[in-house]
C-alpha positions as a Markdown table, in Angstrom:
| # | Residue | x | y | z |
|---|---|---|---|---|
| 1 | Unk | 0.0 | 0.0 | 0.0 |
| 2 | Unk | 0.8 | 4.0 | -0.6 |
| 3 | Unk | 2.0 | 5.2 | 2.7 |
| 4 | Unk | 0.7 | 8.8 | 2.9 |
| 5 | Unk | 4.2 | 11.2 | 2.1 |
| 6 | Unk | 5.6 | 13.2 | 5.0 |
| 7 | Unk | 6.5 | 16.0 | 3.1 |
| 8 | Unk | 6.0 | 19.8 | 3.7 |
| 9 | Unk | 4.9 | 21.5 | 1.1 |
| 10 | Unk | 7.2 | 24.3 | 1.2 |
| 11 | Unk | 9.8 | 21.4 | 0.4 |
| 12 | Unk | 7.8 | 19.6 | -1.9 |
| 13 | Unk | 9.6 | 17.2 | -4.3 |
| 14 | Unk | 7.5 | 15.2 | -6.3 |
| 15 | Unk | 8.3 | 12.0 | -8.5 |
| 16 | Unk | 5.7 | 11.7 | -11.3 |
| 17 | Unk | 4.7 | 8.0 | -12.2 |
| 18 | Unk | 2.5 | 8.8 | -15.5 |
| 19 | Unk | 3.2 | 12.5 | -17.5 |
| 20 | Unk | 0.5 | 14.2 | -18.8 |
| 21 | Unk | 1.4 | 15.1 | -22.9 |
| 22 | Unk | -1.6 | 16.6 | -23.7 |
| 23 | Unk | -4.0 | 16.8 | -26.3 |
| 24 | Unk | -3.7 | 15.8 | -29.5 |
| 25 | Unk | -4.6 | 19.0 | -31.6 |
| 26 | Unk | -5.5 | 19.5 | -35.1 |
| 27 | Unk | -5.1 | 23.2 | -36.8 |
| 28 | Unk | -8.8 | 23.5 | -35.8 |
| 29 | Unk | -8.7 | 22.6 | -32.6 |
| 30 | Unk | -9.1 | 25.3 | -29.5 |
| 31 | Unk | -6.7 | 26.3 | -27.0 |
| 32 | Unk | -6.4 | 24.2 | -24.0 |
| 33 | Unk | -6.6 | 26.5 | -20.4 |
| 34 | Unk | -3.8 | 24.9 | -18.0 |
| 35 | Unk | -3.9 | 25.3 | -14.2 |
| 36 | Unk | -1.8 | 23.7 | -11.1 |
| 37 | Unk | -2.1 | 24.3 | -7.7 |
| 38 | Unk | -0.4 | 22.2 | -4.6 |
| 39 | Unk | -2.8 | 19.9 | -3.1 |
| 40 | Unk | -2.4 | 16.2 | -1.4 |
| 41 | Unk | 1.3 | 16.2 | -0.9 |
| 42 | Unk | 1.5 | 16.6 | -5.3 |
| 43 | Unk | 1.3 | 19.3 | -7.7 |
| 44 | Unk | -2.5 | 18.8 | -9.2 |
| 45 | Unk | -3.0 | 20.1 | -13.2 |
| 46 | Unk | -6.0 | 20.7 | -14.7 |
| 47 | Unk | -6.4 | 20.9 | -18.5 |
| 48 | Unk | -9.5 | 22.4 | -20.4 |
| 49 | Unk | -9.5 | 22.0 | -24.2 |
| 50 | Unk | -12.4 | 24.8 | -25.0 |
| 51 | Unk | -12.5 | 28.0 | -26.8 |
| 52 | Unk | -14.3 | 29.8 | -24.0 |
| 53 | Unk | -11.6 | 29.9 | -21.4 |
| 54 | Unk | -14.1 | 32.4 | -19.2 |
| 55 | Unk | -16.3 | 29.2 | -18.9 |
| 56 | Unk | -12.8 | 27.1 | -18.5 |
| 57 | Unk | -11.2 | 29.5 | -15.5 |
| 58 | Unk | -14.6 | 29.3 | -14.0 |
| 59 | Unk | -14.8 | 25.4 | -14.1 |
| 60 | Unk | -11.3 | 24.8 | -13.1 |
| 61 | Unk | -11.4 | 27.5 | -10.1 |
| 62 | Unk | -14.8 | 25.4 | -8.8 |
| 63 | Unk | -12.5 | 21.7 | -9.0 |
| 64 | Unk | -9.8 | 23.1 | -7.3 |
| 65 | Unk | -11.8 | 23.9 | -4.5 |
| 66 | Unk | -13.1 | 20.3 | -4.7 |
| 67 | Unk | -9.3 | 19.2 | -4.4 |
| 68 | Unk | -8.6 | 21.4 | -1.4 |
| 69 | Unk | -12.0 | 20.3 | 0.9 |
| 70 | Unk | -10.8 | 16.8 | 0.2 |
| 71 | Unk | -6.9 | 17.5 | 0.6 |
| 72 | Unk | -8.9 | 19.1 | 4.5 |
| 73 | Unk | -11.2 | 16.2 | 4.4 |
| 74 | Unk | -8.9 | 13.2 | 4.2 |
| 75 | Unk | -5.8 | 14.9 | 5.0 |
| 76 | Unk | -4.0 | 12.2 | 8.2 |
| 77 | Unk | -2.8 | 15.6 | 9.7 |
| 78 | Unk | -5.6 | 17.8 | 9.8 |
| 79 | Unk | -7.3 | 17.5 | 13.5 |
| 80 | Unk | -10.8 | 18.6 | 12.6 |
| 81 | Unk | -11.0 | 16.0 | 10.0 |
| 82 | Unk | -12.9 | 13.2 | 9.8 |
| 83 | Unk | -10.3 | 10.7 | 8.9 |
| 84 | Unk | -8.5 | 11.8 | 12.0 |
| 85 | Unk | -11.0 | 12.2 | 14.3 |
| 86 | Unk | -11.8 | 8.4 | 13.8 |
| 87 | Unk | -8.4 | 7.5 | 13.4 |
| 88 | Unk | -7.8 | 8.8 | 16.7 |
| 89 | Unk | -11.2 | 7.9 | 18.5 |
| 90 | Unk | -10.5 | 5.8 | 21.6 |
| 91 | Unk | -14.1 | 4.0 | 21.1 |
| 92 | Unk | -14.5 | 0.7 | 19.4 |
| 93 | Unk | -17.3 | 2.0 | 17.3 |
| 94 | Unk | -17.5 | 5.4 | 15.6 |
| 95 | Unk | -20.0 | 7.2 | 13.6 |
| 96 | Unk | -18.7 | 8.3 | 10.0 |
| 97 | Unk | -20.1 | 10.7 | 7.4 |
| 98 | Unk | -21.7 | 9.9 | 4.2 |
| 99 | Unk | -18.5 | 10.3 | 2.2 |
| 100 | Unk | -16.0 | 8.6 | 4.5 |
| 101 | Unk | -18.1 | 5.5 | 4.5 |
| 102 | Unk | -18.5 | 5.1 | 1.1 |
| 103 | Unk | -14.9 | 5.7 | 0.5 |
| 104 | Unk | -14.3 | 3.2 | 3.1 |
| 105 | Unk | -17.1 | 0.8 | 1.4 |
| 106 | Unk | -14.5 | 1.3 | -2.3 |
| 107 | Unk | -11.9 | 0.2 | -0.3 |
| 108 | Unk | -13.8 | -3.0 | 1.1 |
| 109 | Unk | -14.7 | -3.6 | -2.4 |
| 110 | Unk | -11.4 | -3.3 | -4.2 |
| 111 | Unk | -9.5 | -5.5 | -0.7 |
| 112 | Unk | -12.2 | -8.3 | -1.6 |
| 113 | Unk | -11.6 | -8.2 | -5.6 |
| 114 | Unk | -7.4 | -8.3 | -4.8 |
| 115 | Unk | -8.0 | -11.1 | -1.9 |
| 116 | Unk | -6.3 | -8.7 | 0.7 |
| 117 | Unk | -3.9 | -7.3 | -1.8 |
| 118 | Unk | -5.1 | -4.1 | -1.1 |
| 119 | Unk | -5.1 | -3.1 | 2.3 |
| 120 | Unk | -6.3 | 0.8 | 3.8 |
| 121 | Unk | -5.7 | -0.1 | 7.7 |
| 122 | Unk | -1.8 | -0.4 | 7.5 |
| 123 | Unk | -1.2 | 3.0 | 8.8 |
| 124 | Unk | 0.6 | 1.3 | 11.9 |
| 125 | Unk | 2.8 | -0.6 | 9.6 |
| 126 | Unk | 3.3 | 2.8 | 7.3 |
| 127 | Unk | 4.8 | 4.7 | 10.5 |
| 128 | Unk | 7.3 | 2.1 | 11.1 |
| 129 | Unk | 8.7 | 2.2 | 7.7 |
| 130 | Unk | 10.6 | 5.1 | 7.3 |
| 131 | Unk | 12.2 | 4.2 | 4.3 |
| 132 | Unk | 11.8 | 7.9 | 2.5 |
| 133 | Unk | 13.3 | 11.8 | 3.6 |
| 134 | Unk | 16.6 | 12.3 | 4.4 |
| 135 | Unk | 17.0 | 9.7 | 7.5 |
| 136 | Unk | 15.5 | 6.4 | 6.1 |
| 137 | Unk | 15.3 | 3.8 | 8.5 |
| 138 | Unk | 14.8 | -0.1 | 8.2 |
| 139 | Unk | 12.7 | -1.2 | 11.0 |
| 140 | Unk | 13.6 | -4.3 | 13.4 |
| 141 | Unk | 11.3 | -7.8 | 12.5 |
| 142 | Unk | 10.1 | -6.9 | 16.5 |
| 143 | Unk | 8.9 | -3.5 | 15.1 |
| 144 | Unk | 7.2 | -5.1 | 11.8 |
| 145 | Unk | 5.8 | -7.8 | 13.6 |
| 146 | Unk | 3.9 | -5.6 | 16.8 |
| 147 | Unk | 2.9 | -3.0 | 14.0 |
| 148 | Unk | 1.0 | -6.2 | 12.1 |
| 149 | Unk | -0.8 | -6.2 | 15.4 |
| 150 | Unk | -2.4 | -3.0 | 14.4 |
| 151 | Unk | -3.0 | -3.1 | 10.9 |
| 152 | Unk | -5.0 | -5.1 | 8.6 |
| 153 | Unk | -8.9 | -4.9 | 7.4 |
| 154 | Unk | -9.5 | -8.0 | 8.7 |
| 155 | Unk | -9.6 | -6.1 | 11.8 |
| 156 | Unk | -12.2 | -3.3 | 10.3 |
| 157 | Unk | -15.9 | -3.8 | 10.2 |
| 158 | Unk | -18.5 | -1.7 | 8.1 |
| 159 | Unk | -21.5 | -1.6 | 10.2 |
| 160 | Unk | -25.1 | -0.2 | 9.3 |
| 161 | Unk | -26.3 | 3.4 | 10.0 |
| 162 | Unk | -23.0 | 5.0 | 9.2 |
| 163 | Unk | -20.6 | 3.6 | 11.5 |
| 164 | Unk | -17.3 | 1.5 | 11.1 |
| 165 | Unk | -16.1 | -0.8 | 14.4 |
| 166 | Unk | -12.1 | -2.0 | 15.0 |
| 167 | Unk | -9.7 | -1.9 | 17.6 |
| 168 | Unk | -9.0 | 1.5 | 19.1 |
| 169 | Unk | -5.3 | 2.2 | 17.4 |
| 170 | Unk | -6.1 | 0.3 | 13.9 |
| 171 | Unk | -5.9 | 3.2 | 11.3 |
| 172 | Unk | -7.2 | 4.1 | 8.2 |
| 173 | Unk | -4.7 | 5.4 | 5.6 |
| 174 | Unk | -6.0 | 7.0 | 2.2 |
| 175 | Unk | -2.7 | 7.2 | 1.1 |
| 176 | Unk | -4.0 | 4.6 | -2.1 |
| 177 | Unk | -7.3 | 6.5 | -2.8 |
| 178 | Unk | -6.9 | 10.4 | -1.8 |
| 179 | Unk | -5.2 | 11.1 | -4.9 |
| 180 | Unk | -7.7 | 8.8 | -7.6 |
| 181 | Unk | -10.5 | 10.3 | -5.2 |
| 182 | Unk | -9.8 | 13.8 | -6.0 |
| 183 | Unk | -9.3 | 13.2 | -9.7 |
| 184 | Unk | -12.7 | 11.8 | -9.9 |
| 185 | Unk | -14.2 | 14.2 | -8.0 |
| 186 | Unk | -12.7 | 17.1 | -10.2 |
| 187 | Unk | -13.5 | 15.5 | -13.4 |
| 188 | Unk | -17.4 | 15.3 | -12.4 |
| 189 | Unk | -17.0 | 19.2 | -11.1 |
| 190 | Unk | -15.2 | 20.2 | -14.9 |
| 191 | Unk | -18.3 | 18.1 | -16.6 |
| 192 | Unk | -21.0 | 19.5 | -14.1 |
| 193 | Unk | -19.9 | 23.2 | -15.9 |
| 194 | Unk | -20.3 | 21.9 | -19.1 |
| 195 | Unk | -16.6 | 21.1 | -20.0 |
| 196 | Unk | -16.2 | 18.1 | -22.9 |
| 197 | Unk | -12.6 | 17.7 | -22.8 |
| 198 | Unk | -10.3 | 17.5 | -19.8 |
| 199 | Unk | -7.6 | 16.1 | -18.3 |
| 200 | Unk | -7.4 | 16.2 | -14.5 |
| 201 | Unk | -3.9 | 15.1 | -13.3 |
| 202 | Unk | -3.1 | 14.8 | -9.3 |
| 203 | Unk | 0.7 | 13.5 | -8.8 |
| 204 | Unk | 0.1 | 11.1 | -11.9 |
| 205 | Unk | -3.0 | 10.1 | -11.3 |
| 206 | Unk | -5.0 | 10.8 | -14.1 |
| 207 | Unk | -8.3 | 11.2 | -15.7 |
| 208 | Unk | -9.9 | 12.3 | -18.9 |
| 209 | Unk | -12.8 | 13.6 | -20.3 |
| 210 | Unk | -13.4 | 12.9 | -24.2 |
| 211 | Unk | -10.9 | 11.7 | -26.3 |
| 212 | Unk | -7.6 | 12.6 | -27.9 |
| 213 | Unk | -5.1 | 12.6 | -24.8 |
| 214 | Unk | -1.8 | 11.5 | -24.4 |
| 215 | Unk | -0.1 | 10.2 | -21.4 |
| 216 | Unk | 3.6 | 9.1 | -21.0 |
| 217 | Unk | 4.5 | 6.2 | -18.8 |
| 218 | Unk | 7.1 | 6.6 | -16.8 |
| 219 | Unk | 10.6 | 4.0 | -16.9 |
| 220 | Unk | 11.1 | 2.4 | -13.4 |
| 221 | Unk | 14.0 | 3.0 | -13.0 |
| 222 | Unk | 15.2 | 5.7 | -16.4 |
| 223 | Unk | 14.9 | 9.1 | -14.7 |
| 224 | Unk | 12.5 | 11.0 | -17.6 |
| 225 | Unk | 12.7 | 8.0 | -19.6 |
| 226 | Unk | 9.0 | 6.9 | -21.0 |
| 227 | Unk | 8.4 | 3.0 | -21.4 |
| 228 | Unk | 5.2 | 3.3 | -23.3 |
| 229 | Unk | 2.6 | 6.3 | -24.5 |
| 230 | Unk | -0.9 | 5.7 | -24.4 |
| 231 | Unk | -4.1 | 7.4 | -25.6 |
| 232 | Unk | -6.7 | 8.0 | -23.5 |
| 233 | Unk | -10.8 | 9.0 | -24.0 |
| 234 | Unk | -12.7 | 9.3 | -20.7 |
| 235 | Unk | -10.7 | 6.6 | -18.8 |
| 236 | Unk | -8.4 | 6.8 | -16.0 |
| 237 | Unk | -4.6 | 5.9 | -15.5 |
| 238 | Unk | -2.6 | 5.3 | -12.0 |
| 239 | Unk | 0.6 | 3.7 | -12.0 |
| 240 | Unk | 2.4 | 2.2 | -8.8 |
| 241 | Unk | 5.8 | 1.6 | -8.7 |
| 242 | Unk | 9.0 | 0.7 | -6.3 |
| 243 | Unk | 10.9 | 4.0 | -7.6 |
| 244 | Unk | 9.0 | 6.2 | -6.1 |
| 245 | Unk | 10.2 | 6.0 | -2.3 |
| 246 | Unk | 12.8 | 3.4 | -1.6 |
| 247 | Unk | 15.9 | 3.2 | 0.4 |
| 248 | Unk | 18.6 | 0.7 | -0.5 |
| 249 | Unk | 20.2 | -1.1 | 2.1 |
| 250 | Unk | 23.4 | -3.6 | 1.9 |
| 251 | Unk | 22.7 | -4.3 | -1.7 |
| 252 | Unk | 18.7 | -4.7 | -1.2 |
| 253 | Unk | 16.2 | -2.1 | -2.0 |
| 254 | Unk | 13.1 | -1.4 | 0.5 |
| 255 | Unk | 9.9 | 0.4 | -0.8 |
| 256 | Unk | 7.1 | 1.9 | -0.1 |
| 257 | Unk | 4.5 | -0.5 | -0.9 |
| 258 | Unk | 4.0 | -3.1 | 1.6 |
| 259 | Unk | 2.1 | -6.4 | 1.4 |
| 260 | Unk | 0.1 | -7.1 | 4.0 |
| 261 | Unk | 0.6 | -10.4 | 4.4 |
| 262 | Unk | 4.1 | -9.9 | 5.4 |
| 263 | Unk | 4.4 | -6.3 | 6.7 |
| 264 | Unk | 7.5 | -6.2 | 4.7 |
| 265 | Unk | 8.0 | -4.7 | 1.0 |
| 266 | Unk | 6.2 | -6.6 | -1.6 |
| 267 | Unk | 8.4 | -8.9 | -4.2 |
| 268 | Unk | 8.1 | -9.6 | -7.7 |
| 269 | Unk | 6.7 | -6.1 | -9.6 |
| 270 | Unk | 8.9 | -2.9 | -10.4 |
| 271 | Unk | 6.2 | -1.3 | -11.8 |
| 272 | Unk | 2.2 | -1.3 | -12.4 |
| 273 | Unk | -0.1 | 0.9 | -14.6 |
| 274 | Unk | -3.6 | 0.5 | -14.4 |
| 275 | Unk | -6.5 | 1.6 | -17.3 |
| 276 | Unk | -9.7 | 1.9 | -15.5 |
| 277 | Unk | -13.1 | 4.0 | -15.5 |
| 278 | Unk | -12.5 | 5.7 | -12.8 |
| 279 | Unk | -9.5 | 7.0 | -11.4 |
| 280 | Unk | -10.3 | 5.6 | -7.4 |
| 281 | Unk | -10.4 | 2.4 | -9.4 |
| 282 | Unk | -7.2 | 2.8 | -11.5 |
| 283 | Unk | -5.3 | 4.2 | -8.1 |
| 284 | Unk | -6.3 | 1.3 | -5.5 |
| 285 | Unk | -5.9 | -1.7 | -8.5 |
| 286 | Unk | -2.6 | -0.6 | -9.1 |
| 287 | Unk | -1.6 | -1.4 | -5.7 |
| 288 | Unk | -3.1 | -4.3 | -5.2 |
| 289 | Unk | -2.2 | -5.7 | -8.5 |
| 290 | Unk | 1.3 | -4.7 | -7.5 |
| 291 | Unk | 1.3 | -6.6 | -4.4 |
| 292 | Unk | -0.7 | -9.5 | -5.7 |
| 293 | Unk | 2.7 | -10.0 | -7.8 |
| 294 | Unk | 3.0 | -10.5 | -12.2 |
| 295 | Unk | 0.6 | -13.7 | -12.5 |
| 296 | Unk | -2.0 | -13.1 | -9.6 |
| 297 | Unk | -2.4 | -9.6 | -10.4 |
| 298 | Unk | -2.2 | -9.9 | -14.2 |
| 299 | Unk | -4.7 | -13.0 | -14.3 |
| 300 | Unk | -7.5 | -10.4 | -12.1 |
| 301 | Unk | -7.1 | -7.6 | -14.6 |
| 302 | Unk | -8.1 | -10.1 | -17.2 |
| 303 | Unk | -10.9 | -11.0 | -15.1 |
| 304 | Unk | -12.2 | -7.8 | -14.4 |
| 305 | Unk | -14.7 | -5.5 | -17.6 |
| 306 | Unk | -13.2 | -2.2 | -18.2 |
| 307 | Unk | -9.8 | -3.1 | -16.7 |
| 308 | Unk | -6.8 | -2.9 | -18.7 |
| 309 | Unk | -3.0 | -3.3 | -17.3 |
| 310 | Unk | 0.8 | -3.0 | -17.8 |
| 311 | Unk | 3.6 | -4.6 | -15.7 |
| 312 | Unk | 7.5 | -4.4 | -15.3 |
| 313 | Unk | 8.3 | -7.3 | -13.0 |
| 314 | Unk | 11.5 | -7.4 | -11.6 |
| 315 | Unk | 13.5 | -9.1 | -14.8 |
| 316 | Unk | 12.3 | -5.6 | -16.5 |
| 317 | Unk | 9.9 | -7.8 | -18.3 |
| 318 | Unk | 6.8 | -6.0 | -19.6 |
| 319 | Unk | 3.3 | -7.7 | -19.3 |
| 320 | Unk | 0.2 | -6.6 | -21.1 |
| 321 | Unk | -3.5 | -7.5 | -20.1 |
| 322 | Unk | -5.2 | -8.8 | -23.1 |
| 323 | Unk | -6.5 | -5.6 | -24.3 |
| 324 | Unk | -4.1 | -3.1 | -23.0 |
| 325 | Unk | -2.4 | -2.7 | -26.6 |
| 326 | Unk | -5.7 | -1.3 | -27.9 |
| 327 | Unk | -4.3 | 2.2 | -25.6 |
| 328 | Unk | -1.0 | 2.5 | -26.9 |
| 329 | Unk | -0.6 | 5.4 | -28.6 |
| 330 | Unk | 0.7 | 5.9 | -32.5 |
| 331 | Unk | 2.2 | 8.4 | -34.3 |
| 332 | Unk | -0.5 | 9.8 | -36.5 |
């Protein structure tokens, strides 16, 4: 799973797993309006393809406030937030808003399709992994094995009337959602104001509205170097790999994403990029599918409609899902 970055913004440094190109334009086709602002530990990019940009400023002004309520929202840090408050409740049982328990309800959905794969209550296990910032540290098998003790879904239950029951000290991280949360949640704000064609891009993380866009995937381990281009027309694309925070230690390299069955770094994929209808989806698959390993996780994307899928294993191998070719881009 994503542990959620420690990193102040002032001192942002971001590493972007999937580059936004752009659109594809013809000599007829309008300007495209561009915006970023700094939201959810990432820069966030908005592009409008539309020949009013009055009507495109206002659009993107209105998602970027969606991005910074949900940055408040679901931020670990932020005391008068829900996903603190519960994370920090001393009760067994706590009450949840509407939106916190159905984002906790696309996390039980997506942990049951990736049989545990993907795992949101690992926050205990996330804080003893300090494997990023400039003093990374490589916890003790004592200190993996009583942070297990607080982590796992297993341990989470989703009860009736808006309330969610575990052990006092089991967190919730959003660390594998926020971002394809956001993205989602912009891209309905953009079409609510009558945009067409979009591209909505949080840390690499990205969705689009109509067709025409290009989006670079990023080399696992070739700083700036692209392994594949695809196009993209109203889909989503996350990518999860083990570049993006790692620390290497007497010849072996730890990452970020940790399987919950172990506590320890998942084995066997460098690199995943997911094709999905929604960017929540495309964000929590491609950690799962990551930890589920090349076979497991390429055998459930080729069990799963509207699910498409790349994979570097380890080798530098690339795997395709049966259909994933039909998205690579070509020169025109």
């Amino acid at each position: 799973m994503h542990a959620t970055p420690r990193i102040p913004i002032a001192l942002l440094a971001v590493s972007i797993a999937l580059l936004a190109l752009g659109w594809m334009r013809s000599v007829r086709s309008p300007e495209s309006v561009k915006r970023t602002q700094v939201a959810l530990g990432t820069f966030v990019d908005i592009e409008v393809r539309d020949s009013d940009s009055e009507k495109a400023d206002l659009a993107i002004a209105a998602a970027f406030q969606e991005v910074q309520r949900i940055h408040r929202e679901f931020s670990p840090f932020n005391k008068s937030g829900p996903l603190y408050l519960l994370n920090q409740s001393d009760e067994d049982t706590v009450p949840v808003s509407r939106e916190l328990y159905d984002l906790l309800l696309a996390c039980d959905a997506v942990h049951k399709k990736t049989e545990g794969a993907f795992d949101p209550a690992m926050e205990a296990l996330f804080r003893v992994w300090r494997i990023w910032g400039e003093h990374p540290v490589v916890p003790s098998e004592e200190a993996v094995q009583a942070a297990r003790t607080l982590s796992g879904w297993n341990r989470v239950r989703l009860d009736e009337g808006l309330t969610i029951t575990r052990p006092p000290g089991v967190e919730i991280s959003f660390g594998a959602i926020a971002k394809g949360y956001a993205v989602d949640r912009m891209a309905e704000i953009l079409r609510e104001h009558g945009v067409q064609y979009a591209l909505c891009n949080a840390g690499g993380e990205i969705r689009t509205l109509g067709g025409g866009w290009v989006v670079g995937i990023q080399h696992p381990s070739i700083r700036e170097g692209l392994v594949r281009k695809i196009s993209l027309a109203g889909m989503a694309v996350a990518t999860s790999g083990d570049y993006e925070q790692h620390h290497e230690e007497k010849g072996k390299r730890y990452h970020h994403i940790l399987d919950p069955a172990t506590g320890y770094p998942a084995e066997g994929s460098s690199s995943v990029t997911v094709i999905a209808p929604t960017c929540i989806e495309a964000d929590a698959y491609a950690t799962g599918i990551f930890v589920l390993g090349p076979e497991r996780g390429m055998d459930l994307v080729n069990r799963t409609p509207g699910m498409e899928a790349m994979l570097i294993d380890k080798t530098g191998a690339v795997l395709y899902s049966e259909k994933f070719k039909d998205y690579l881009w070509r020169q025109p």
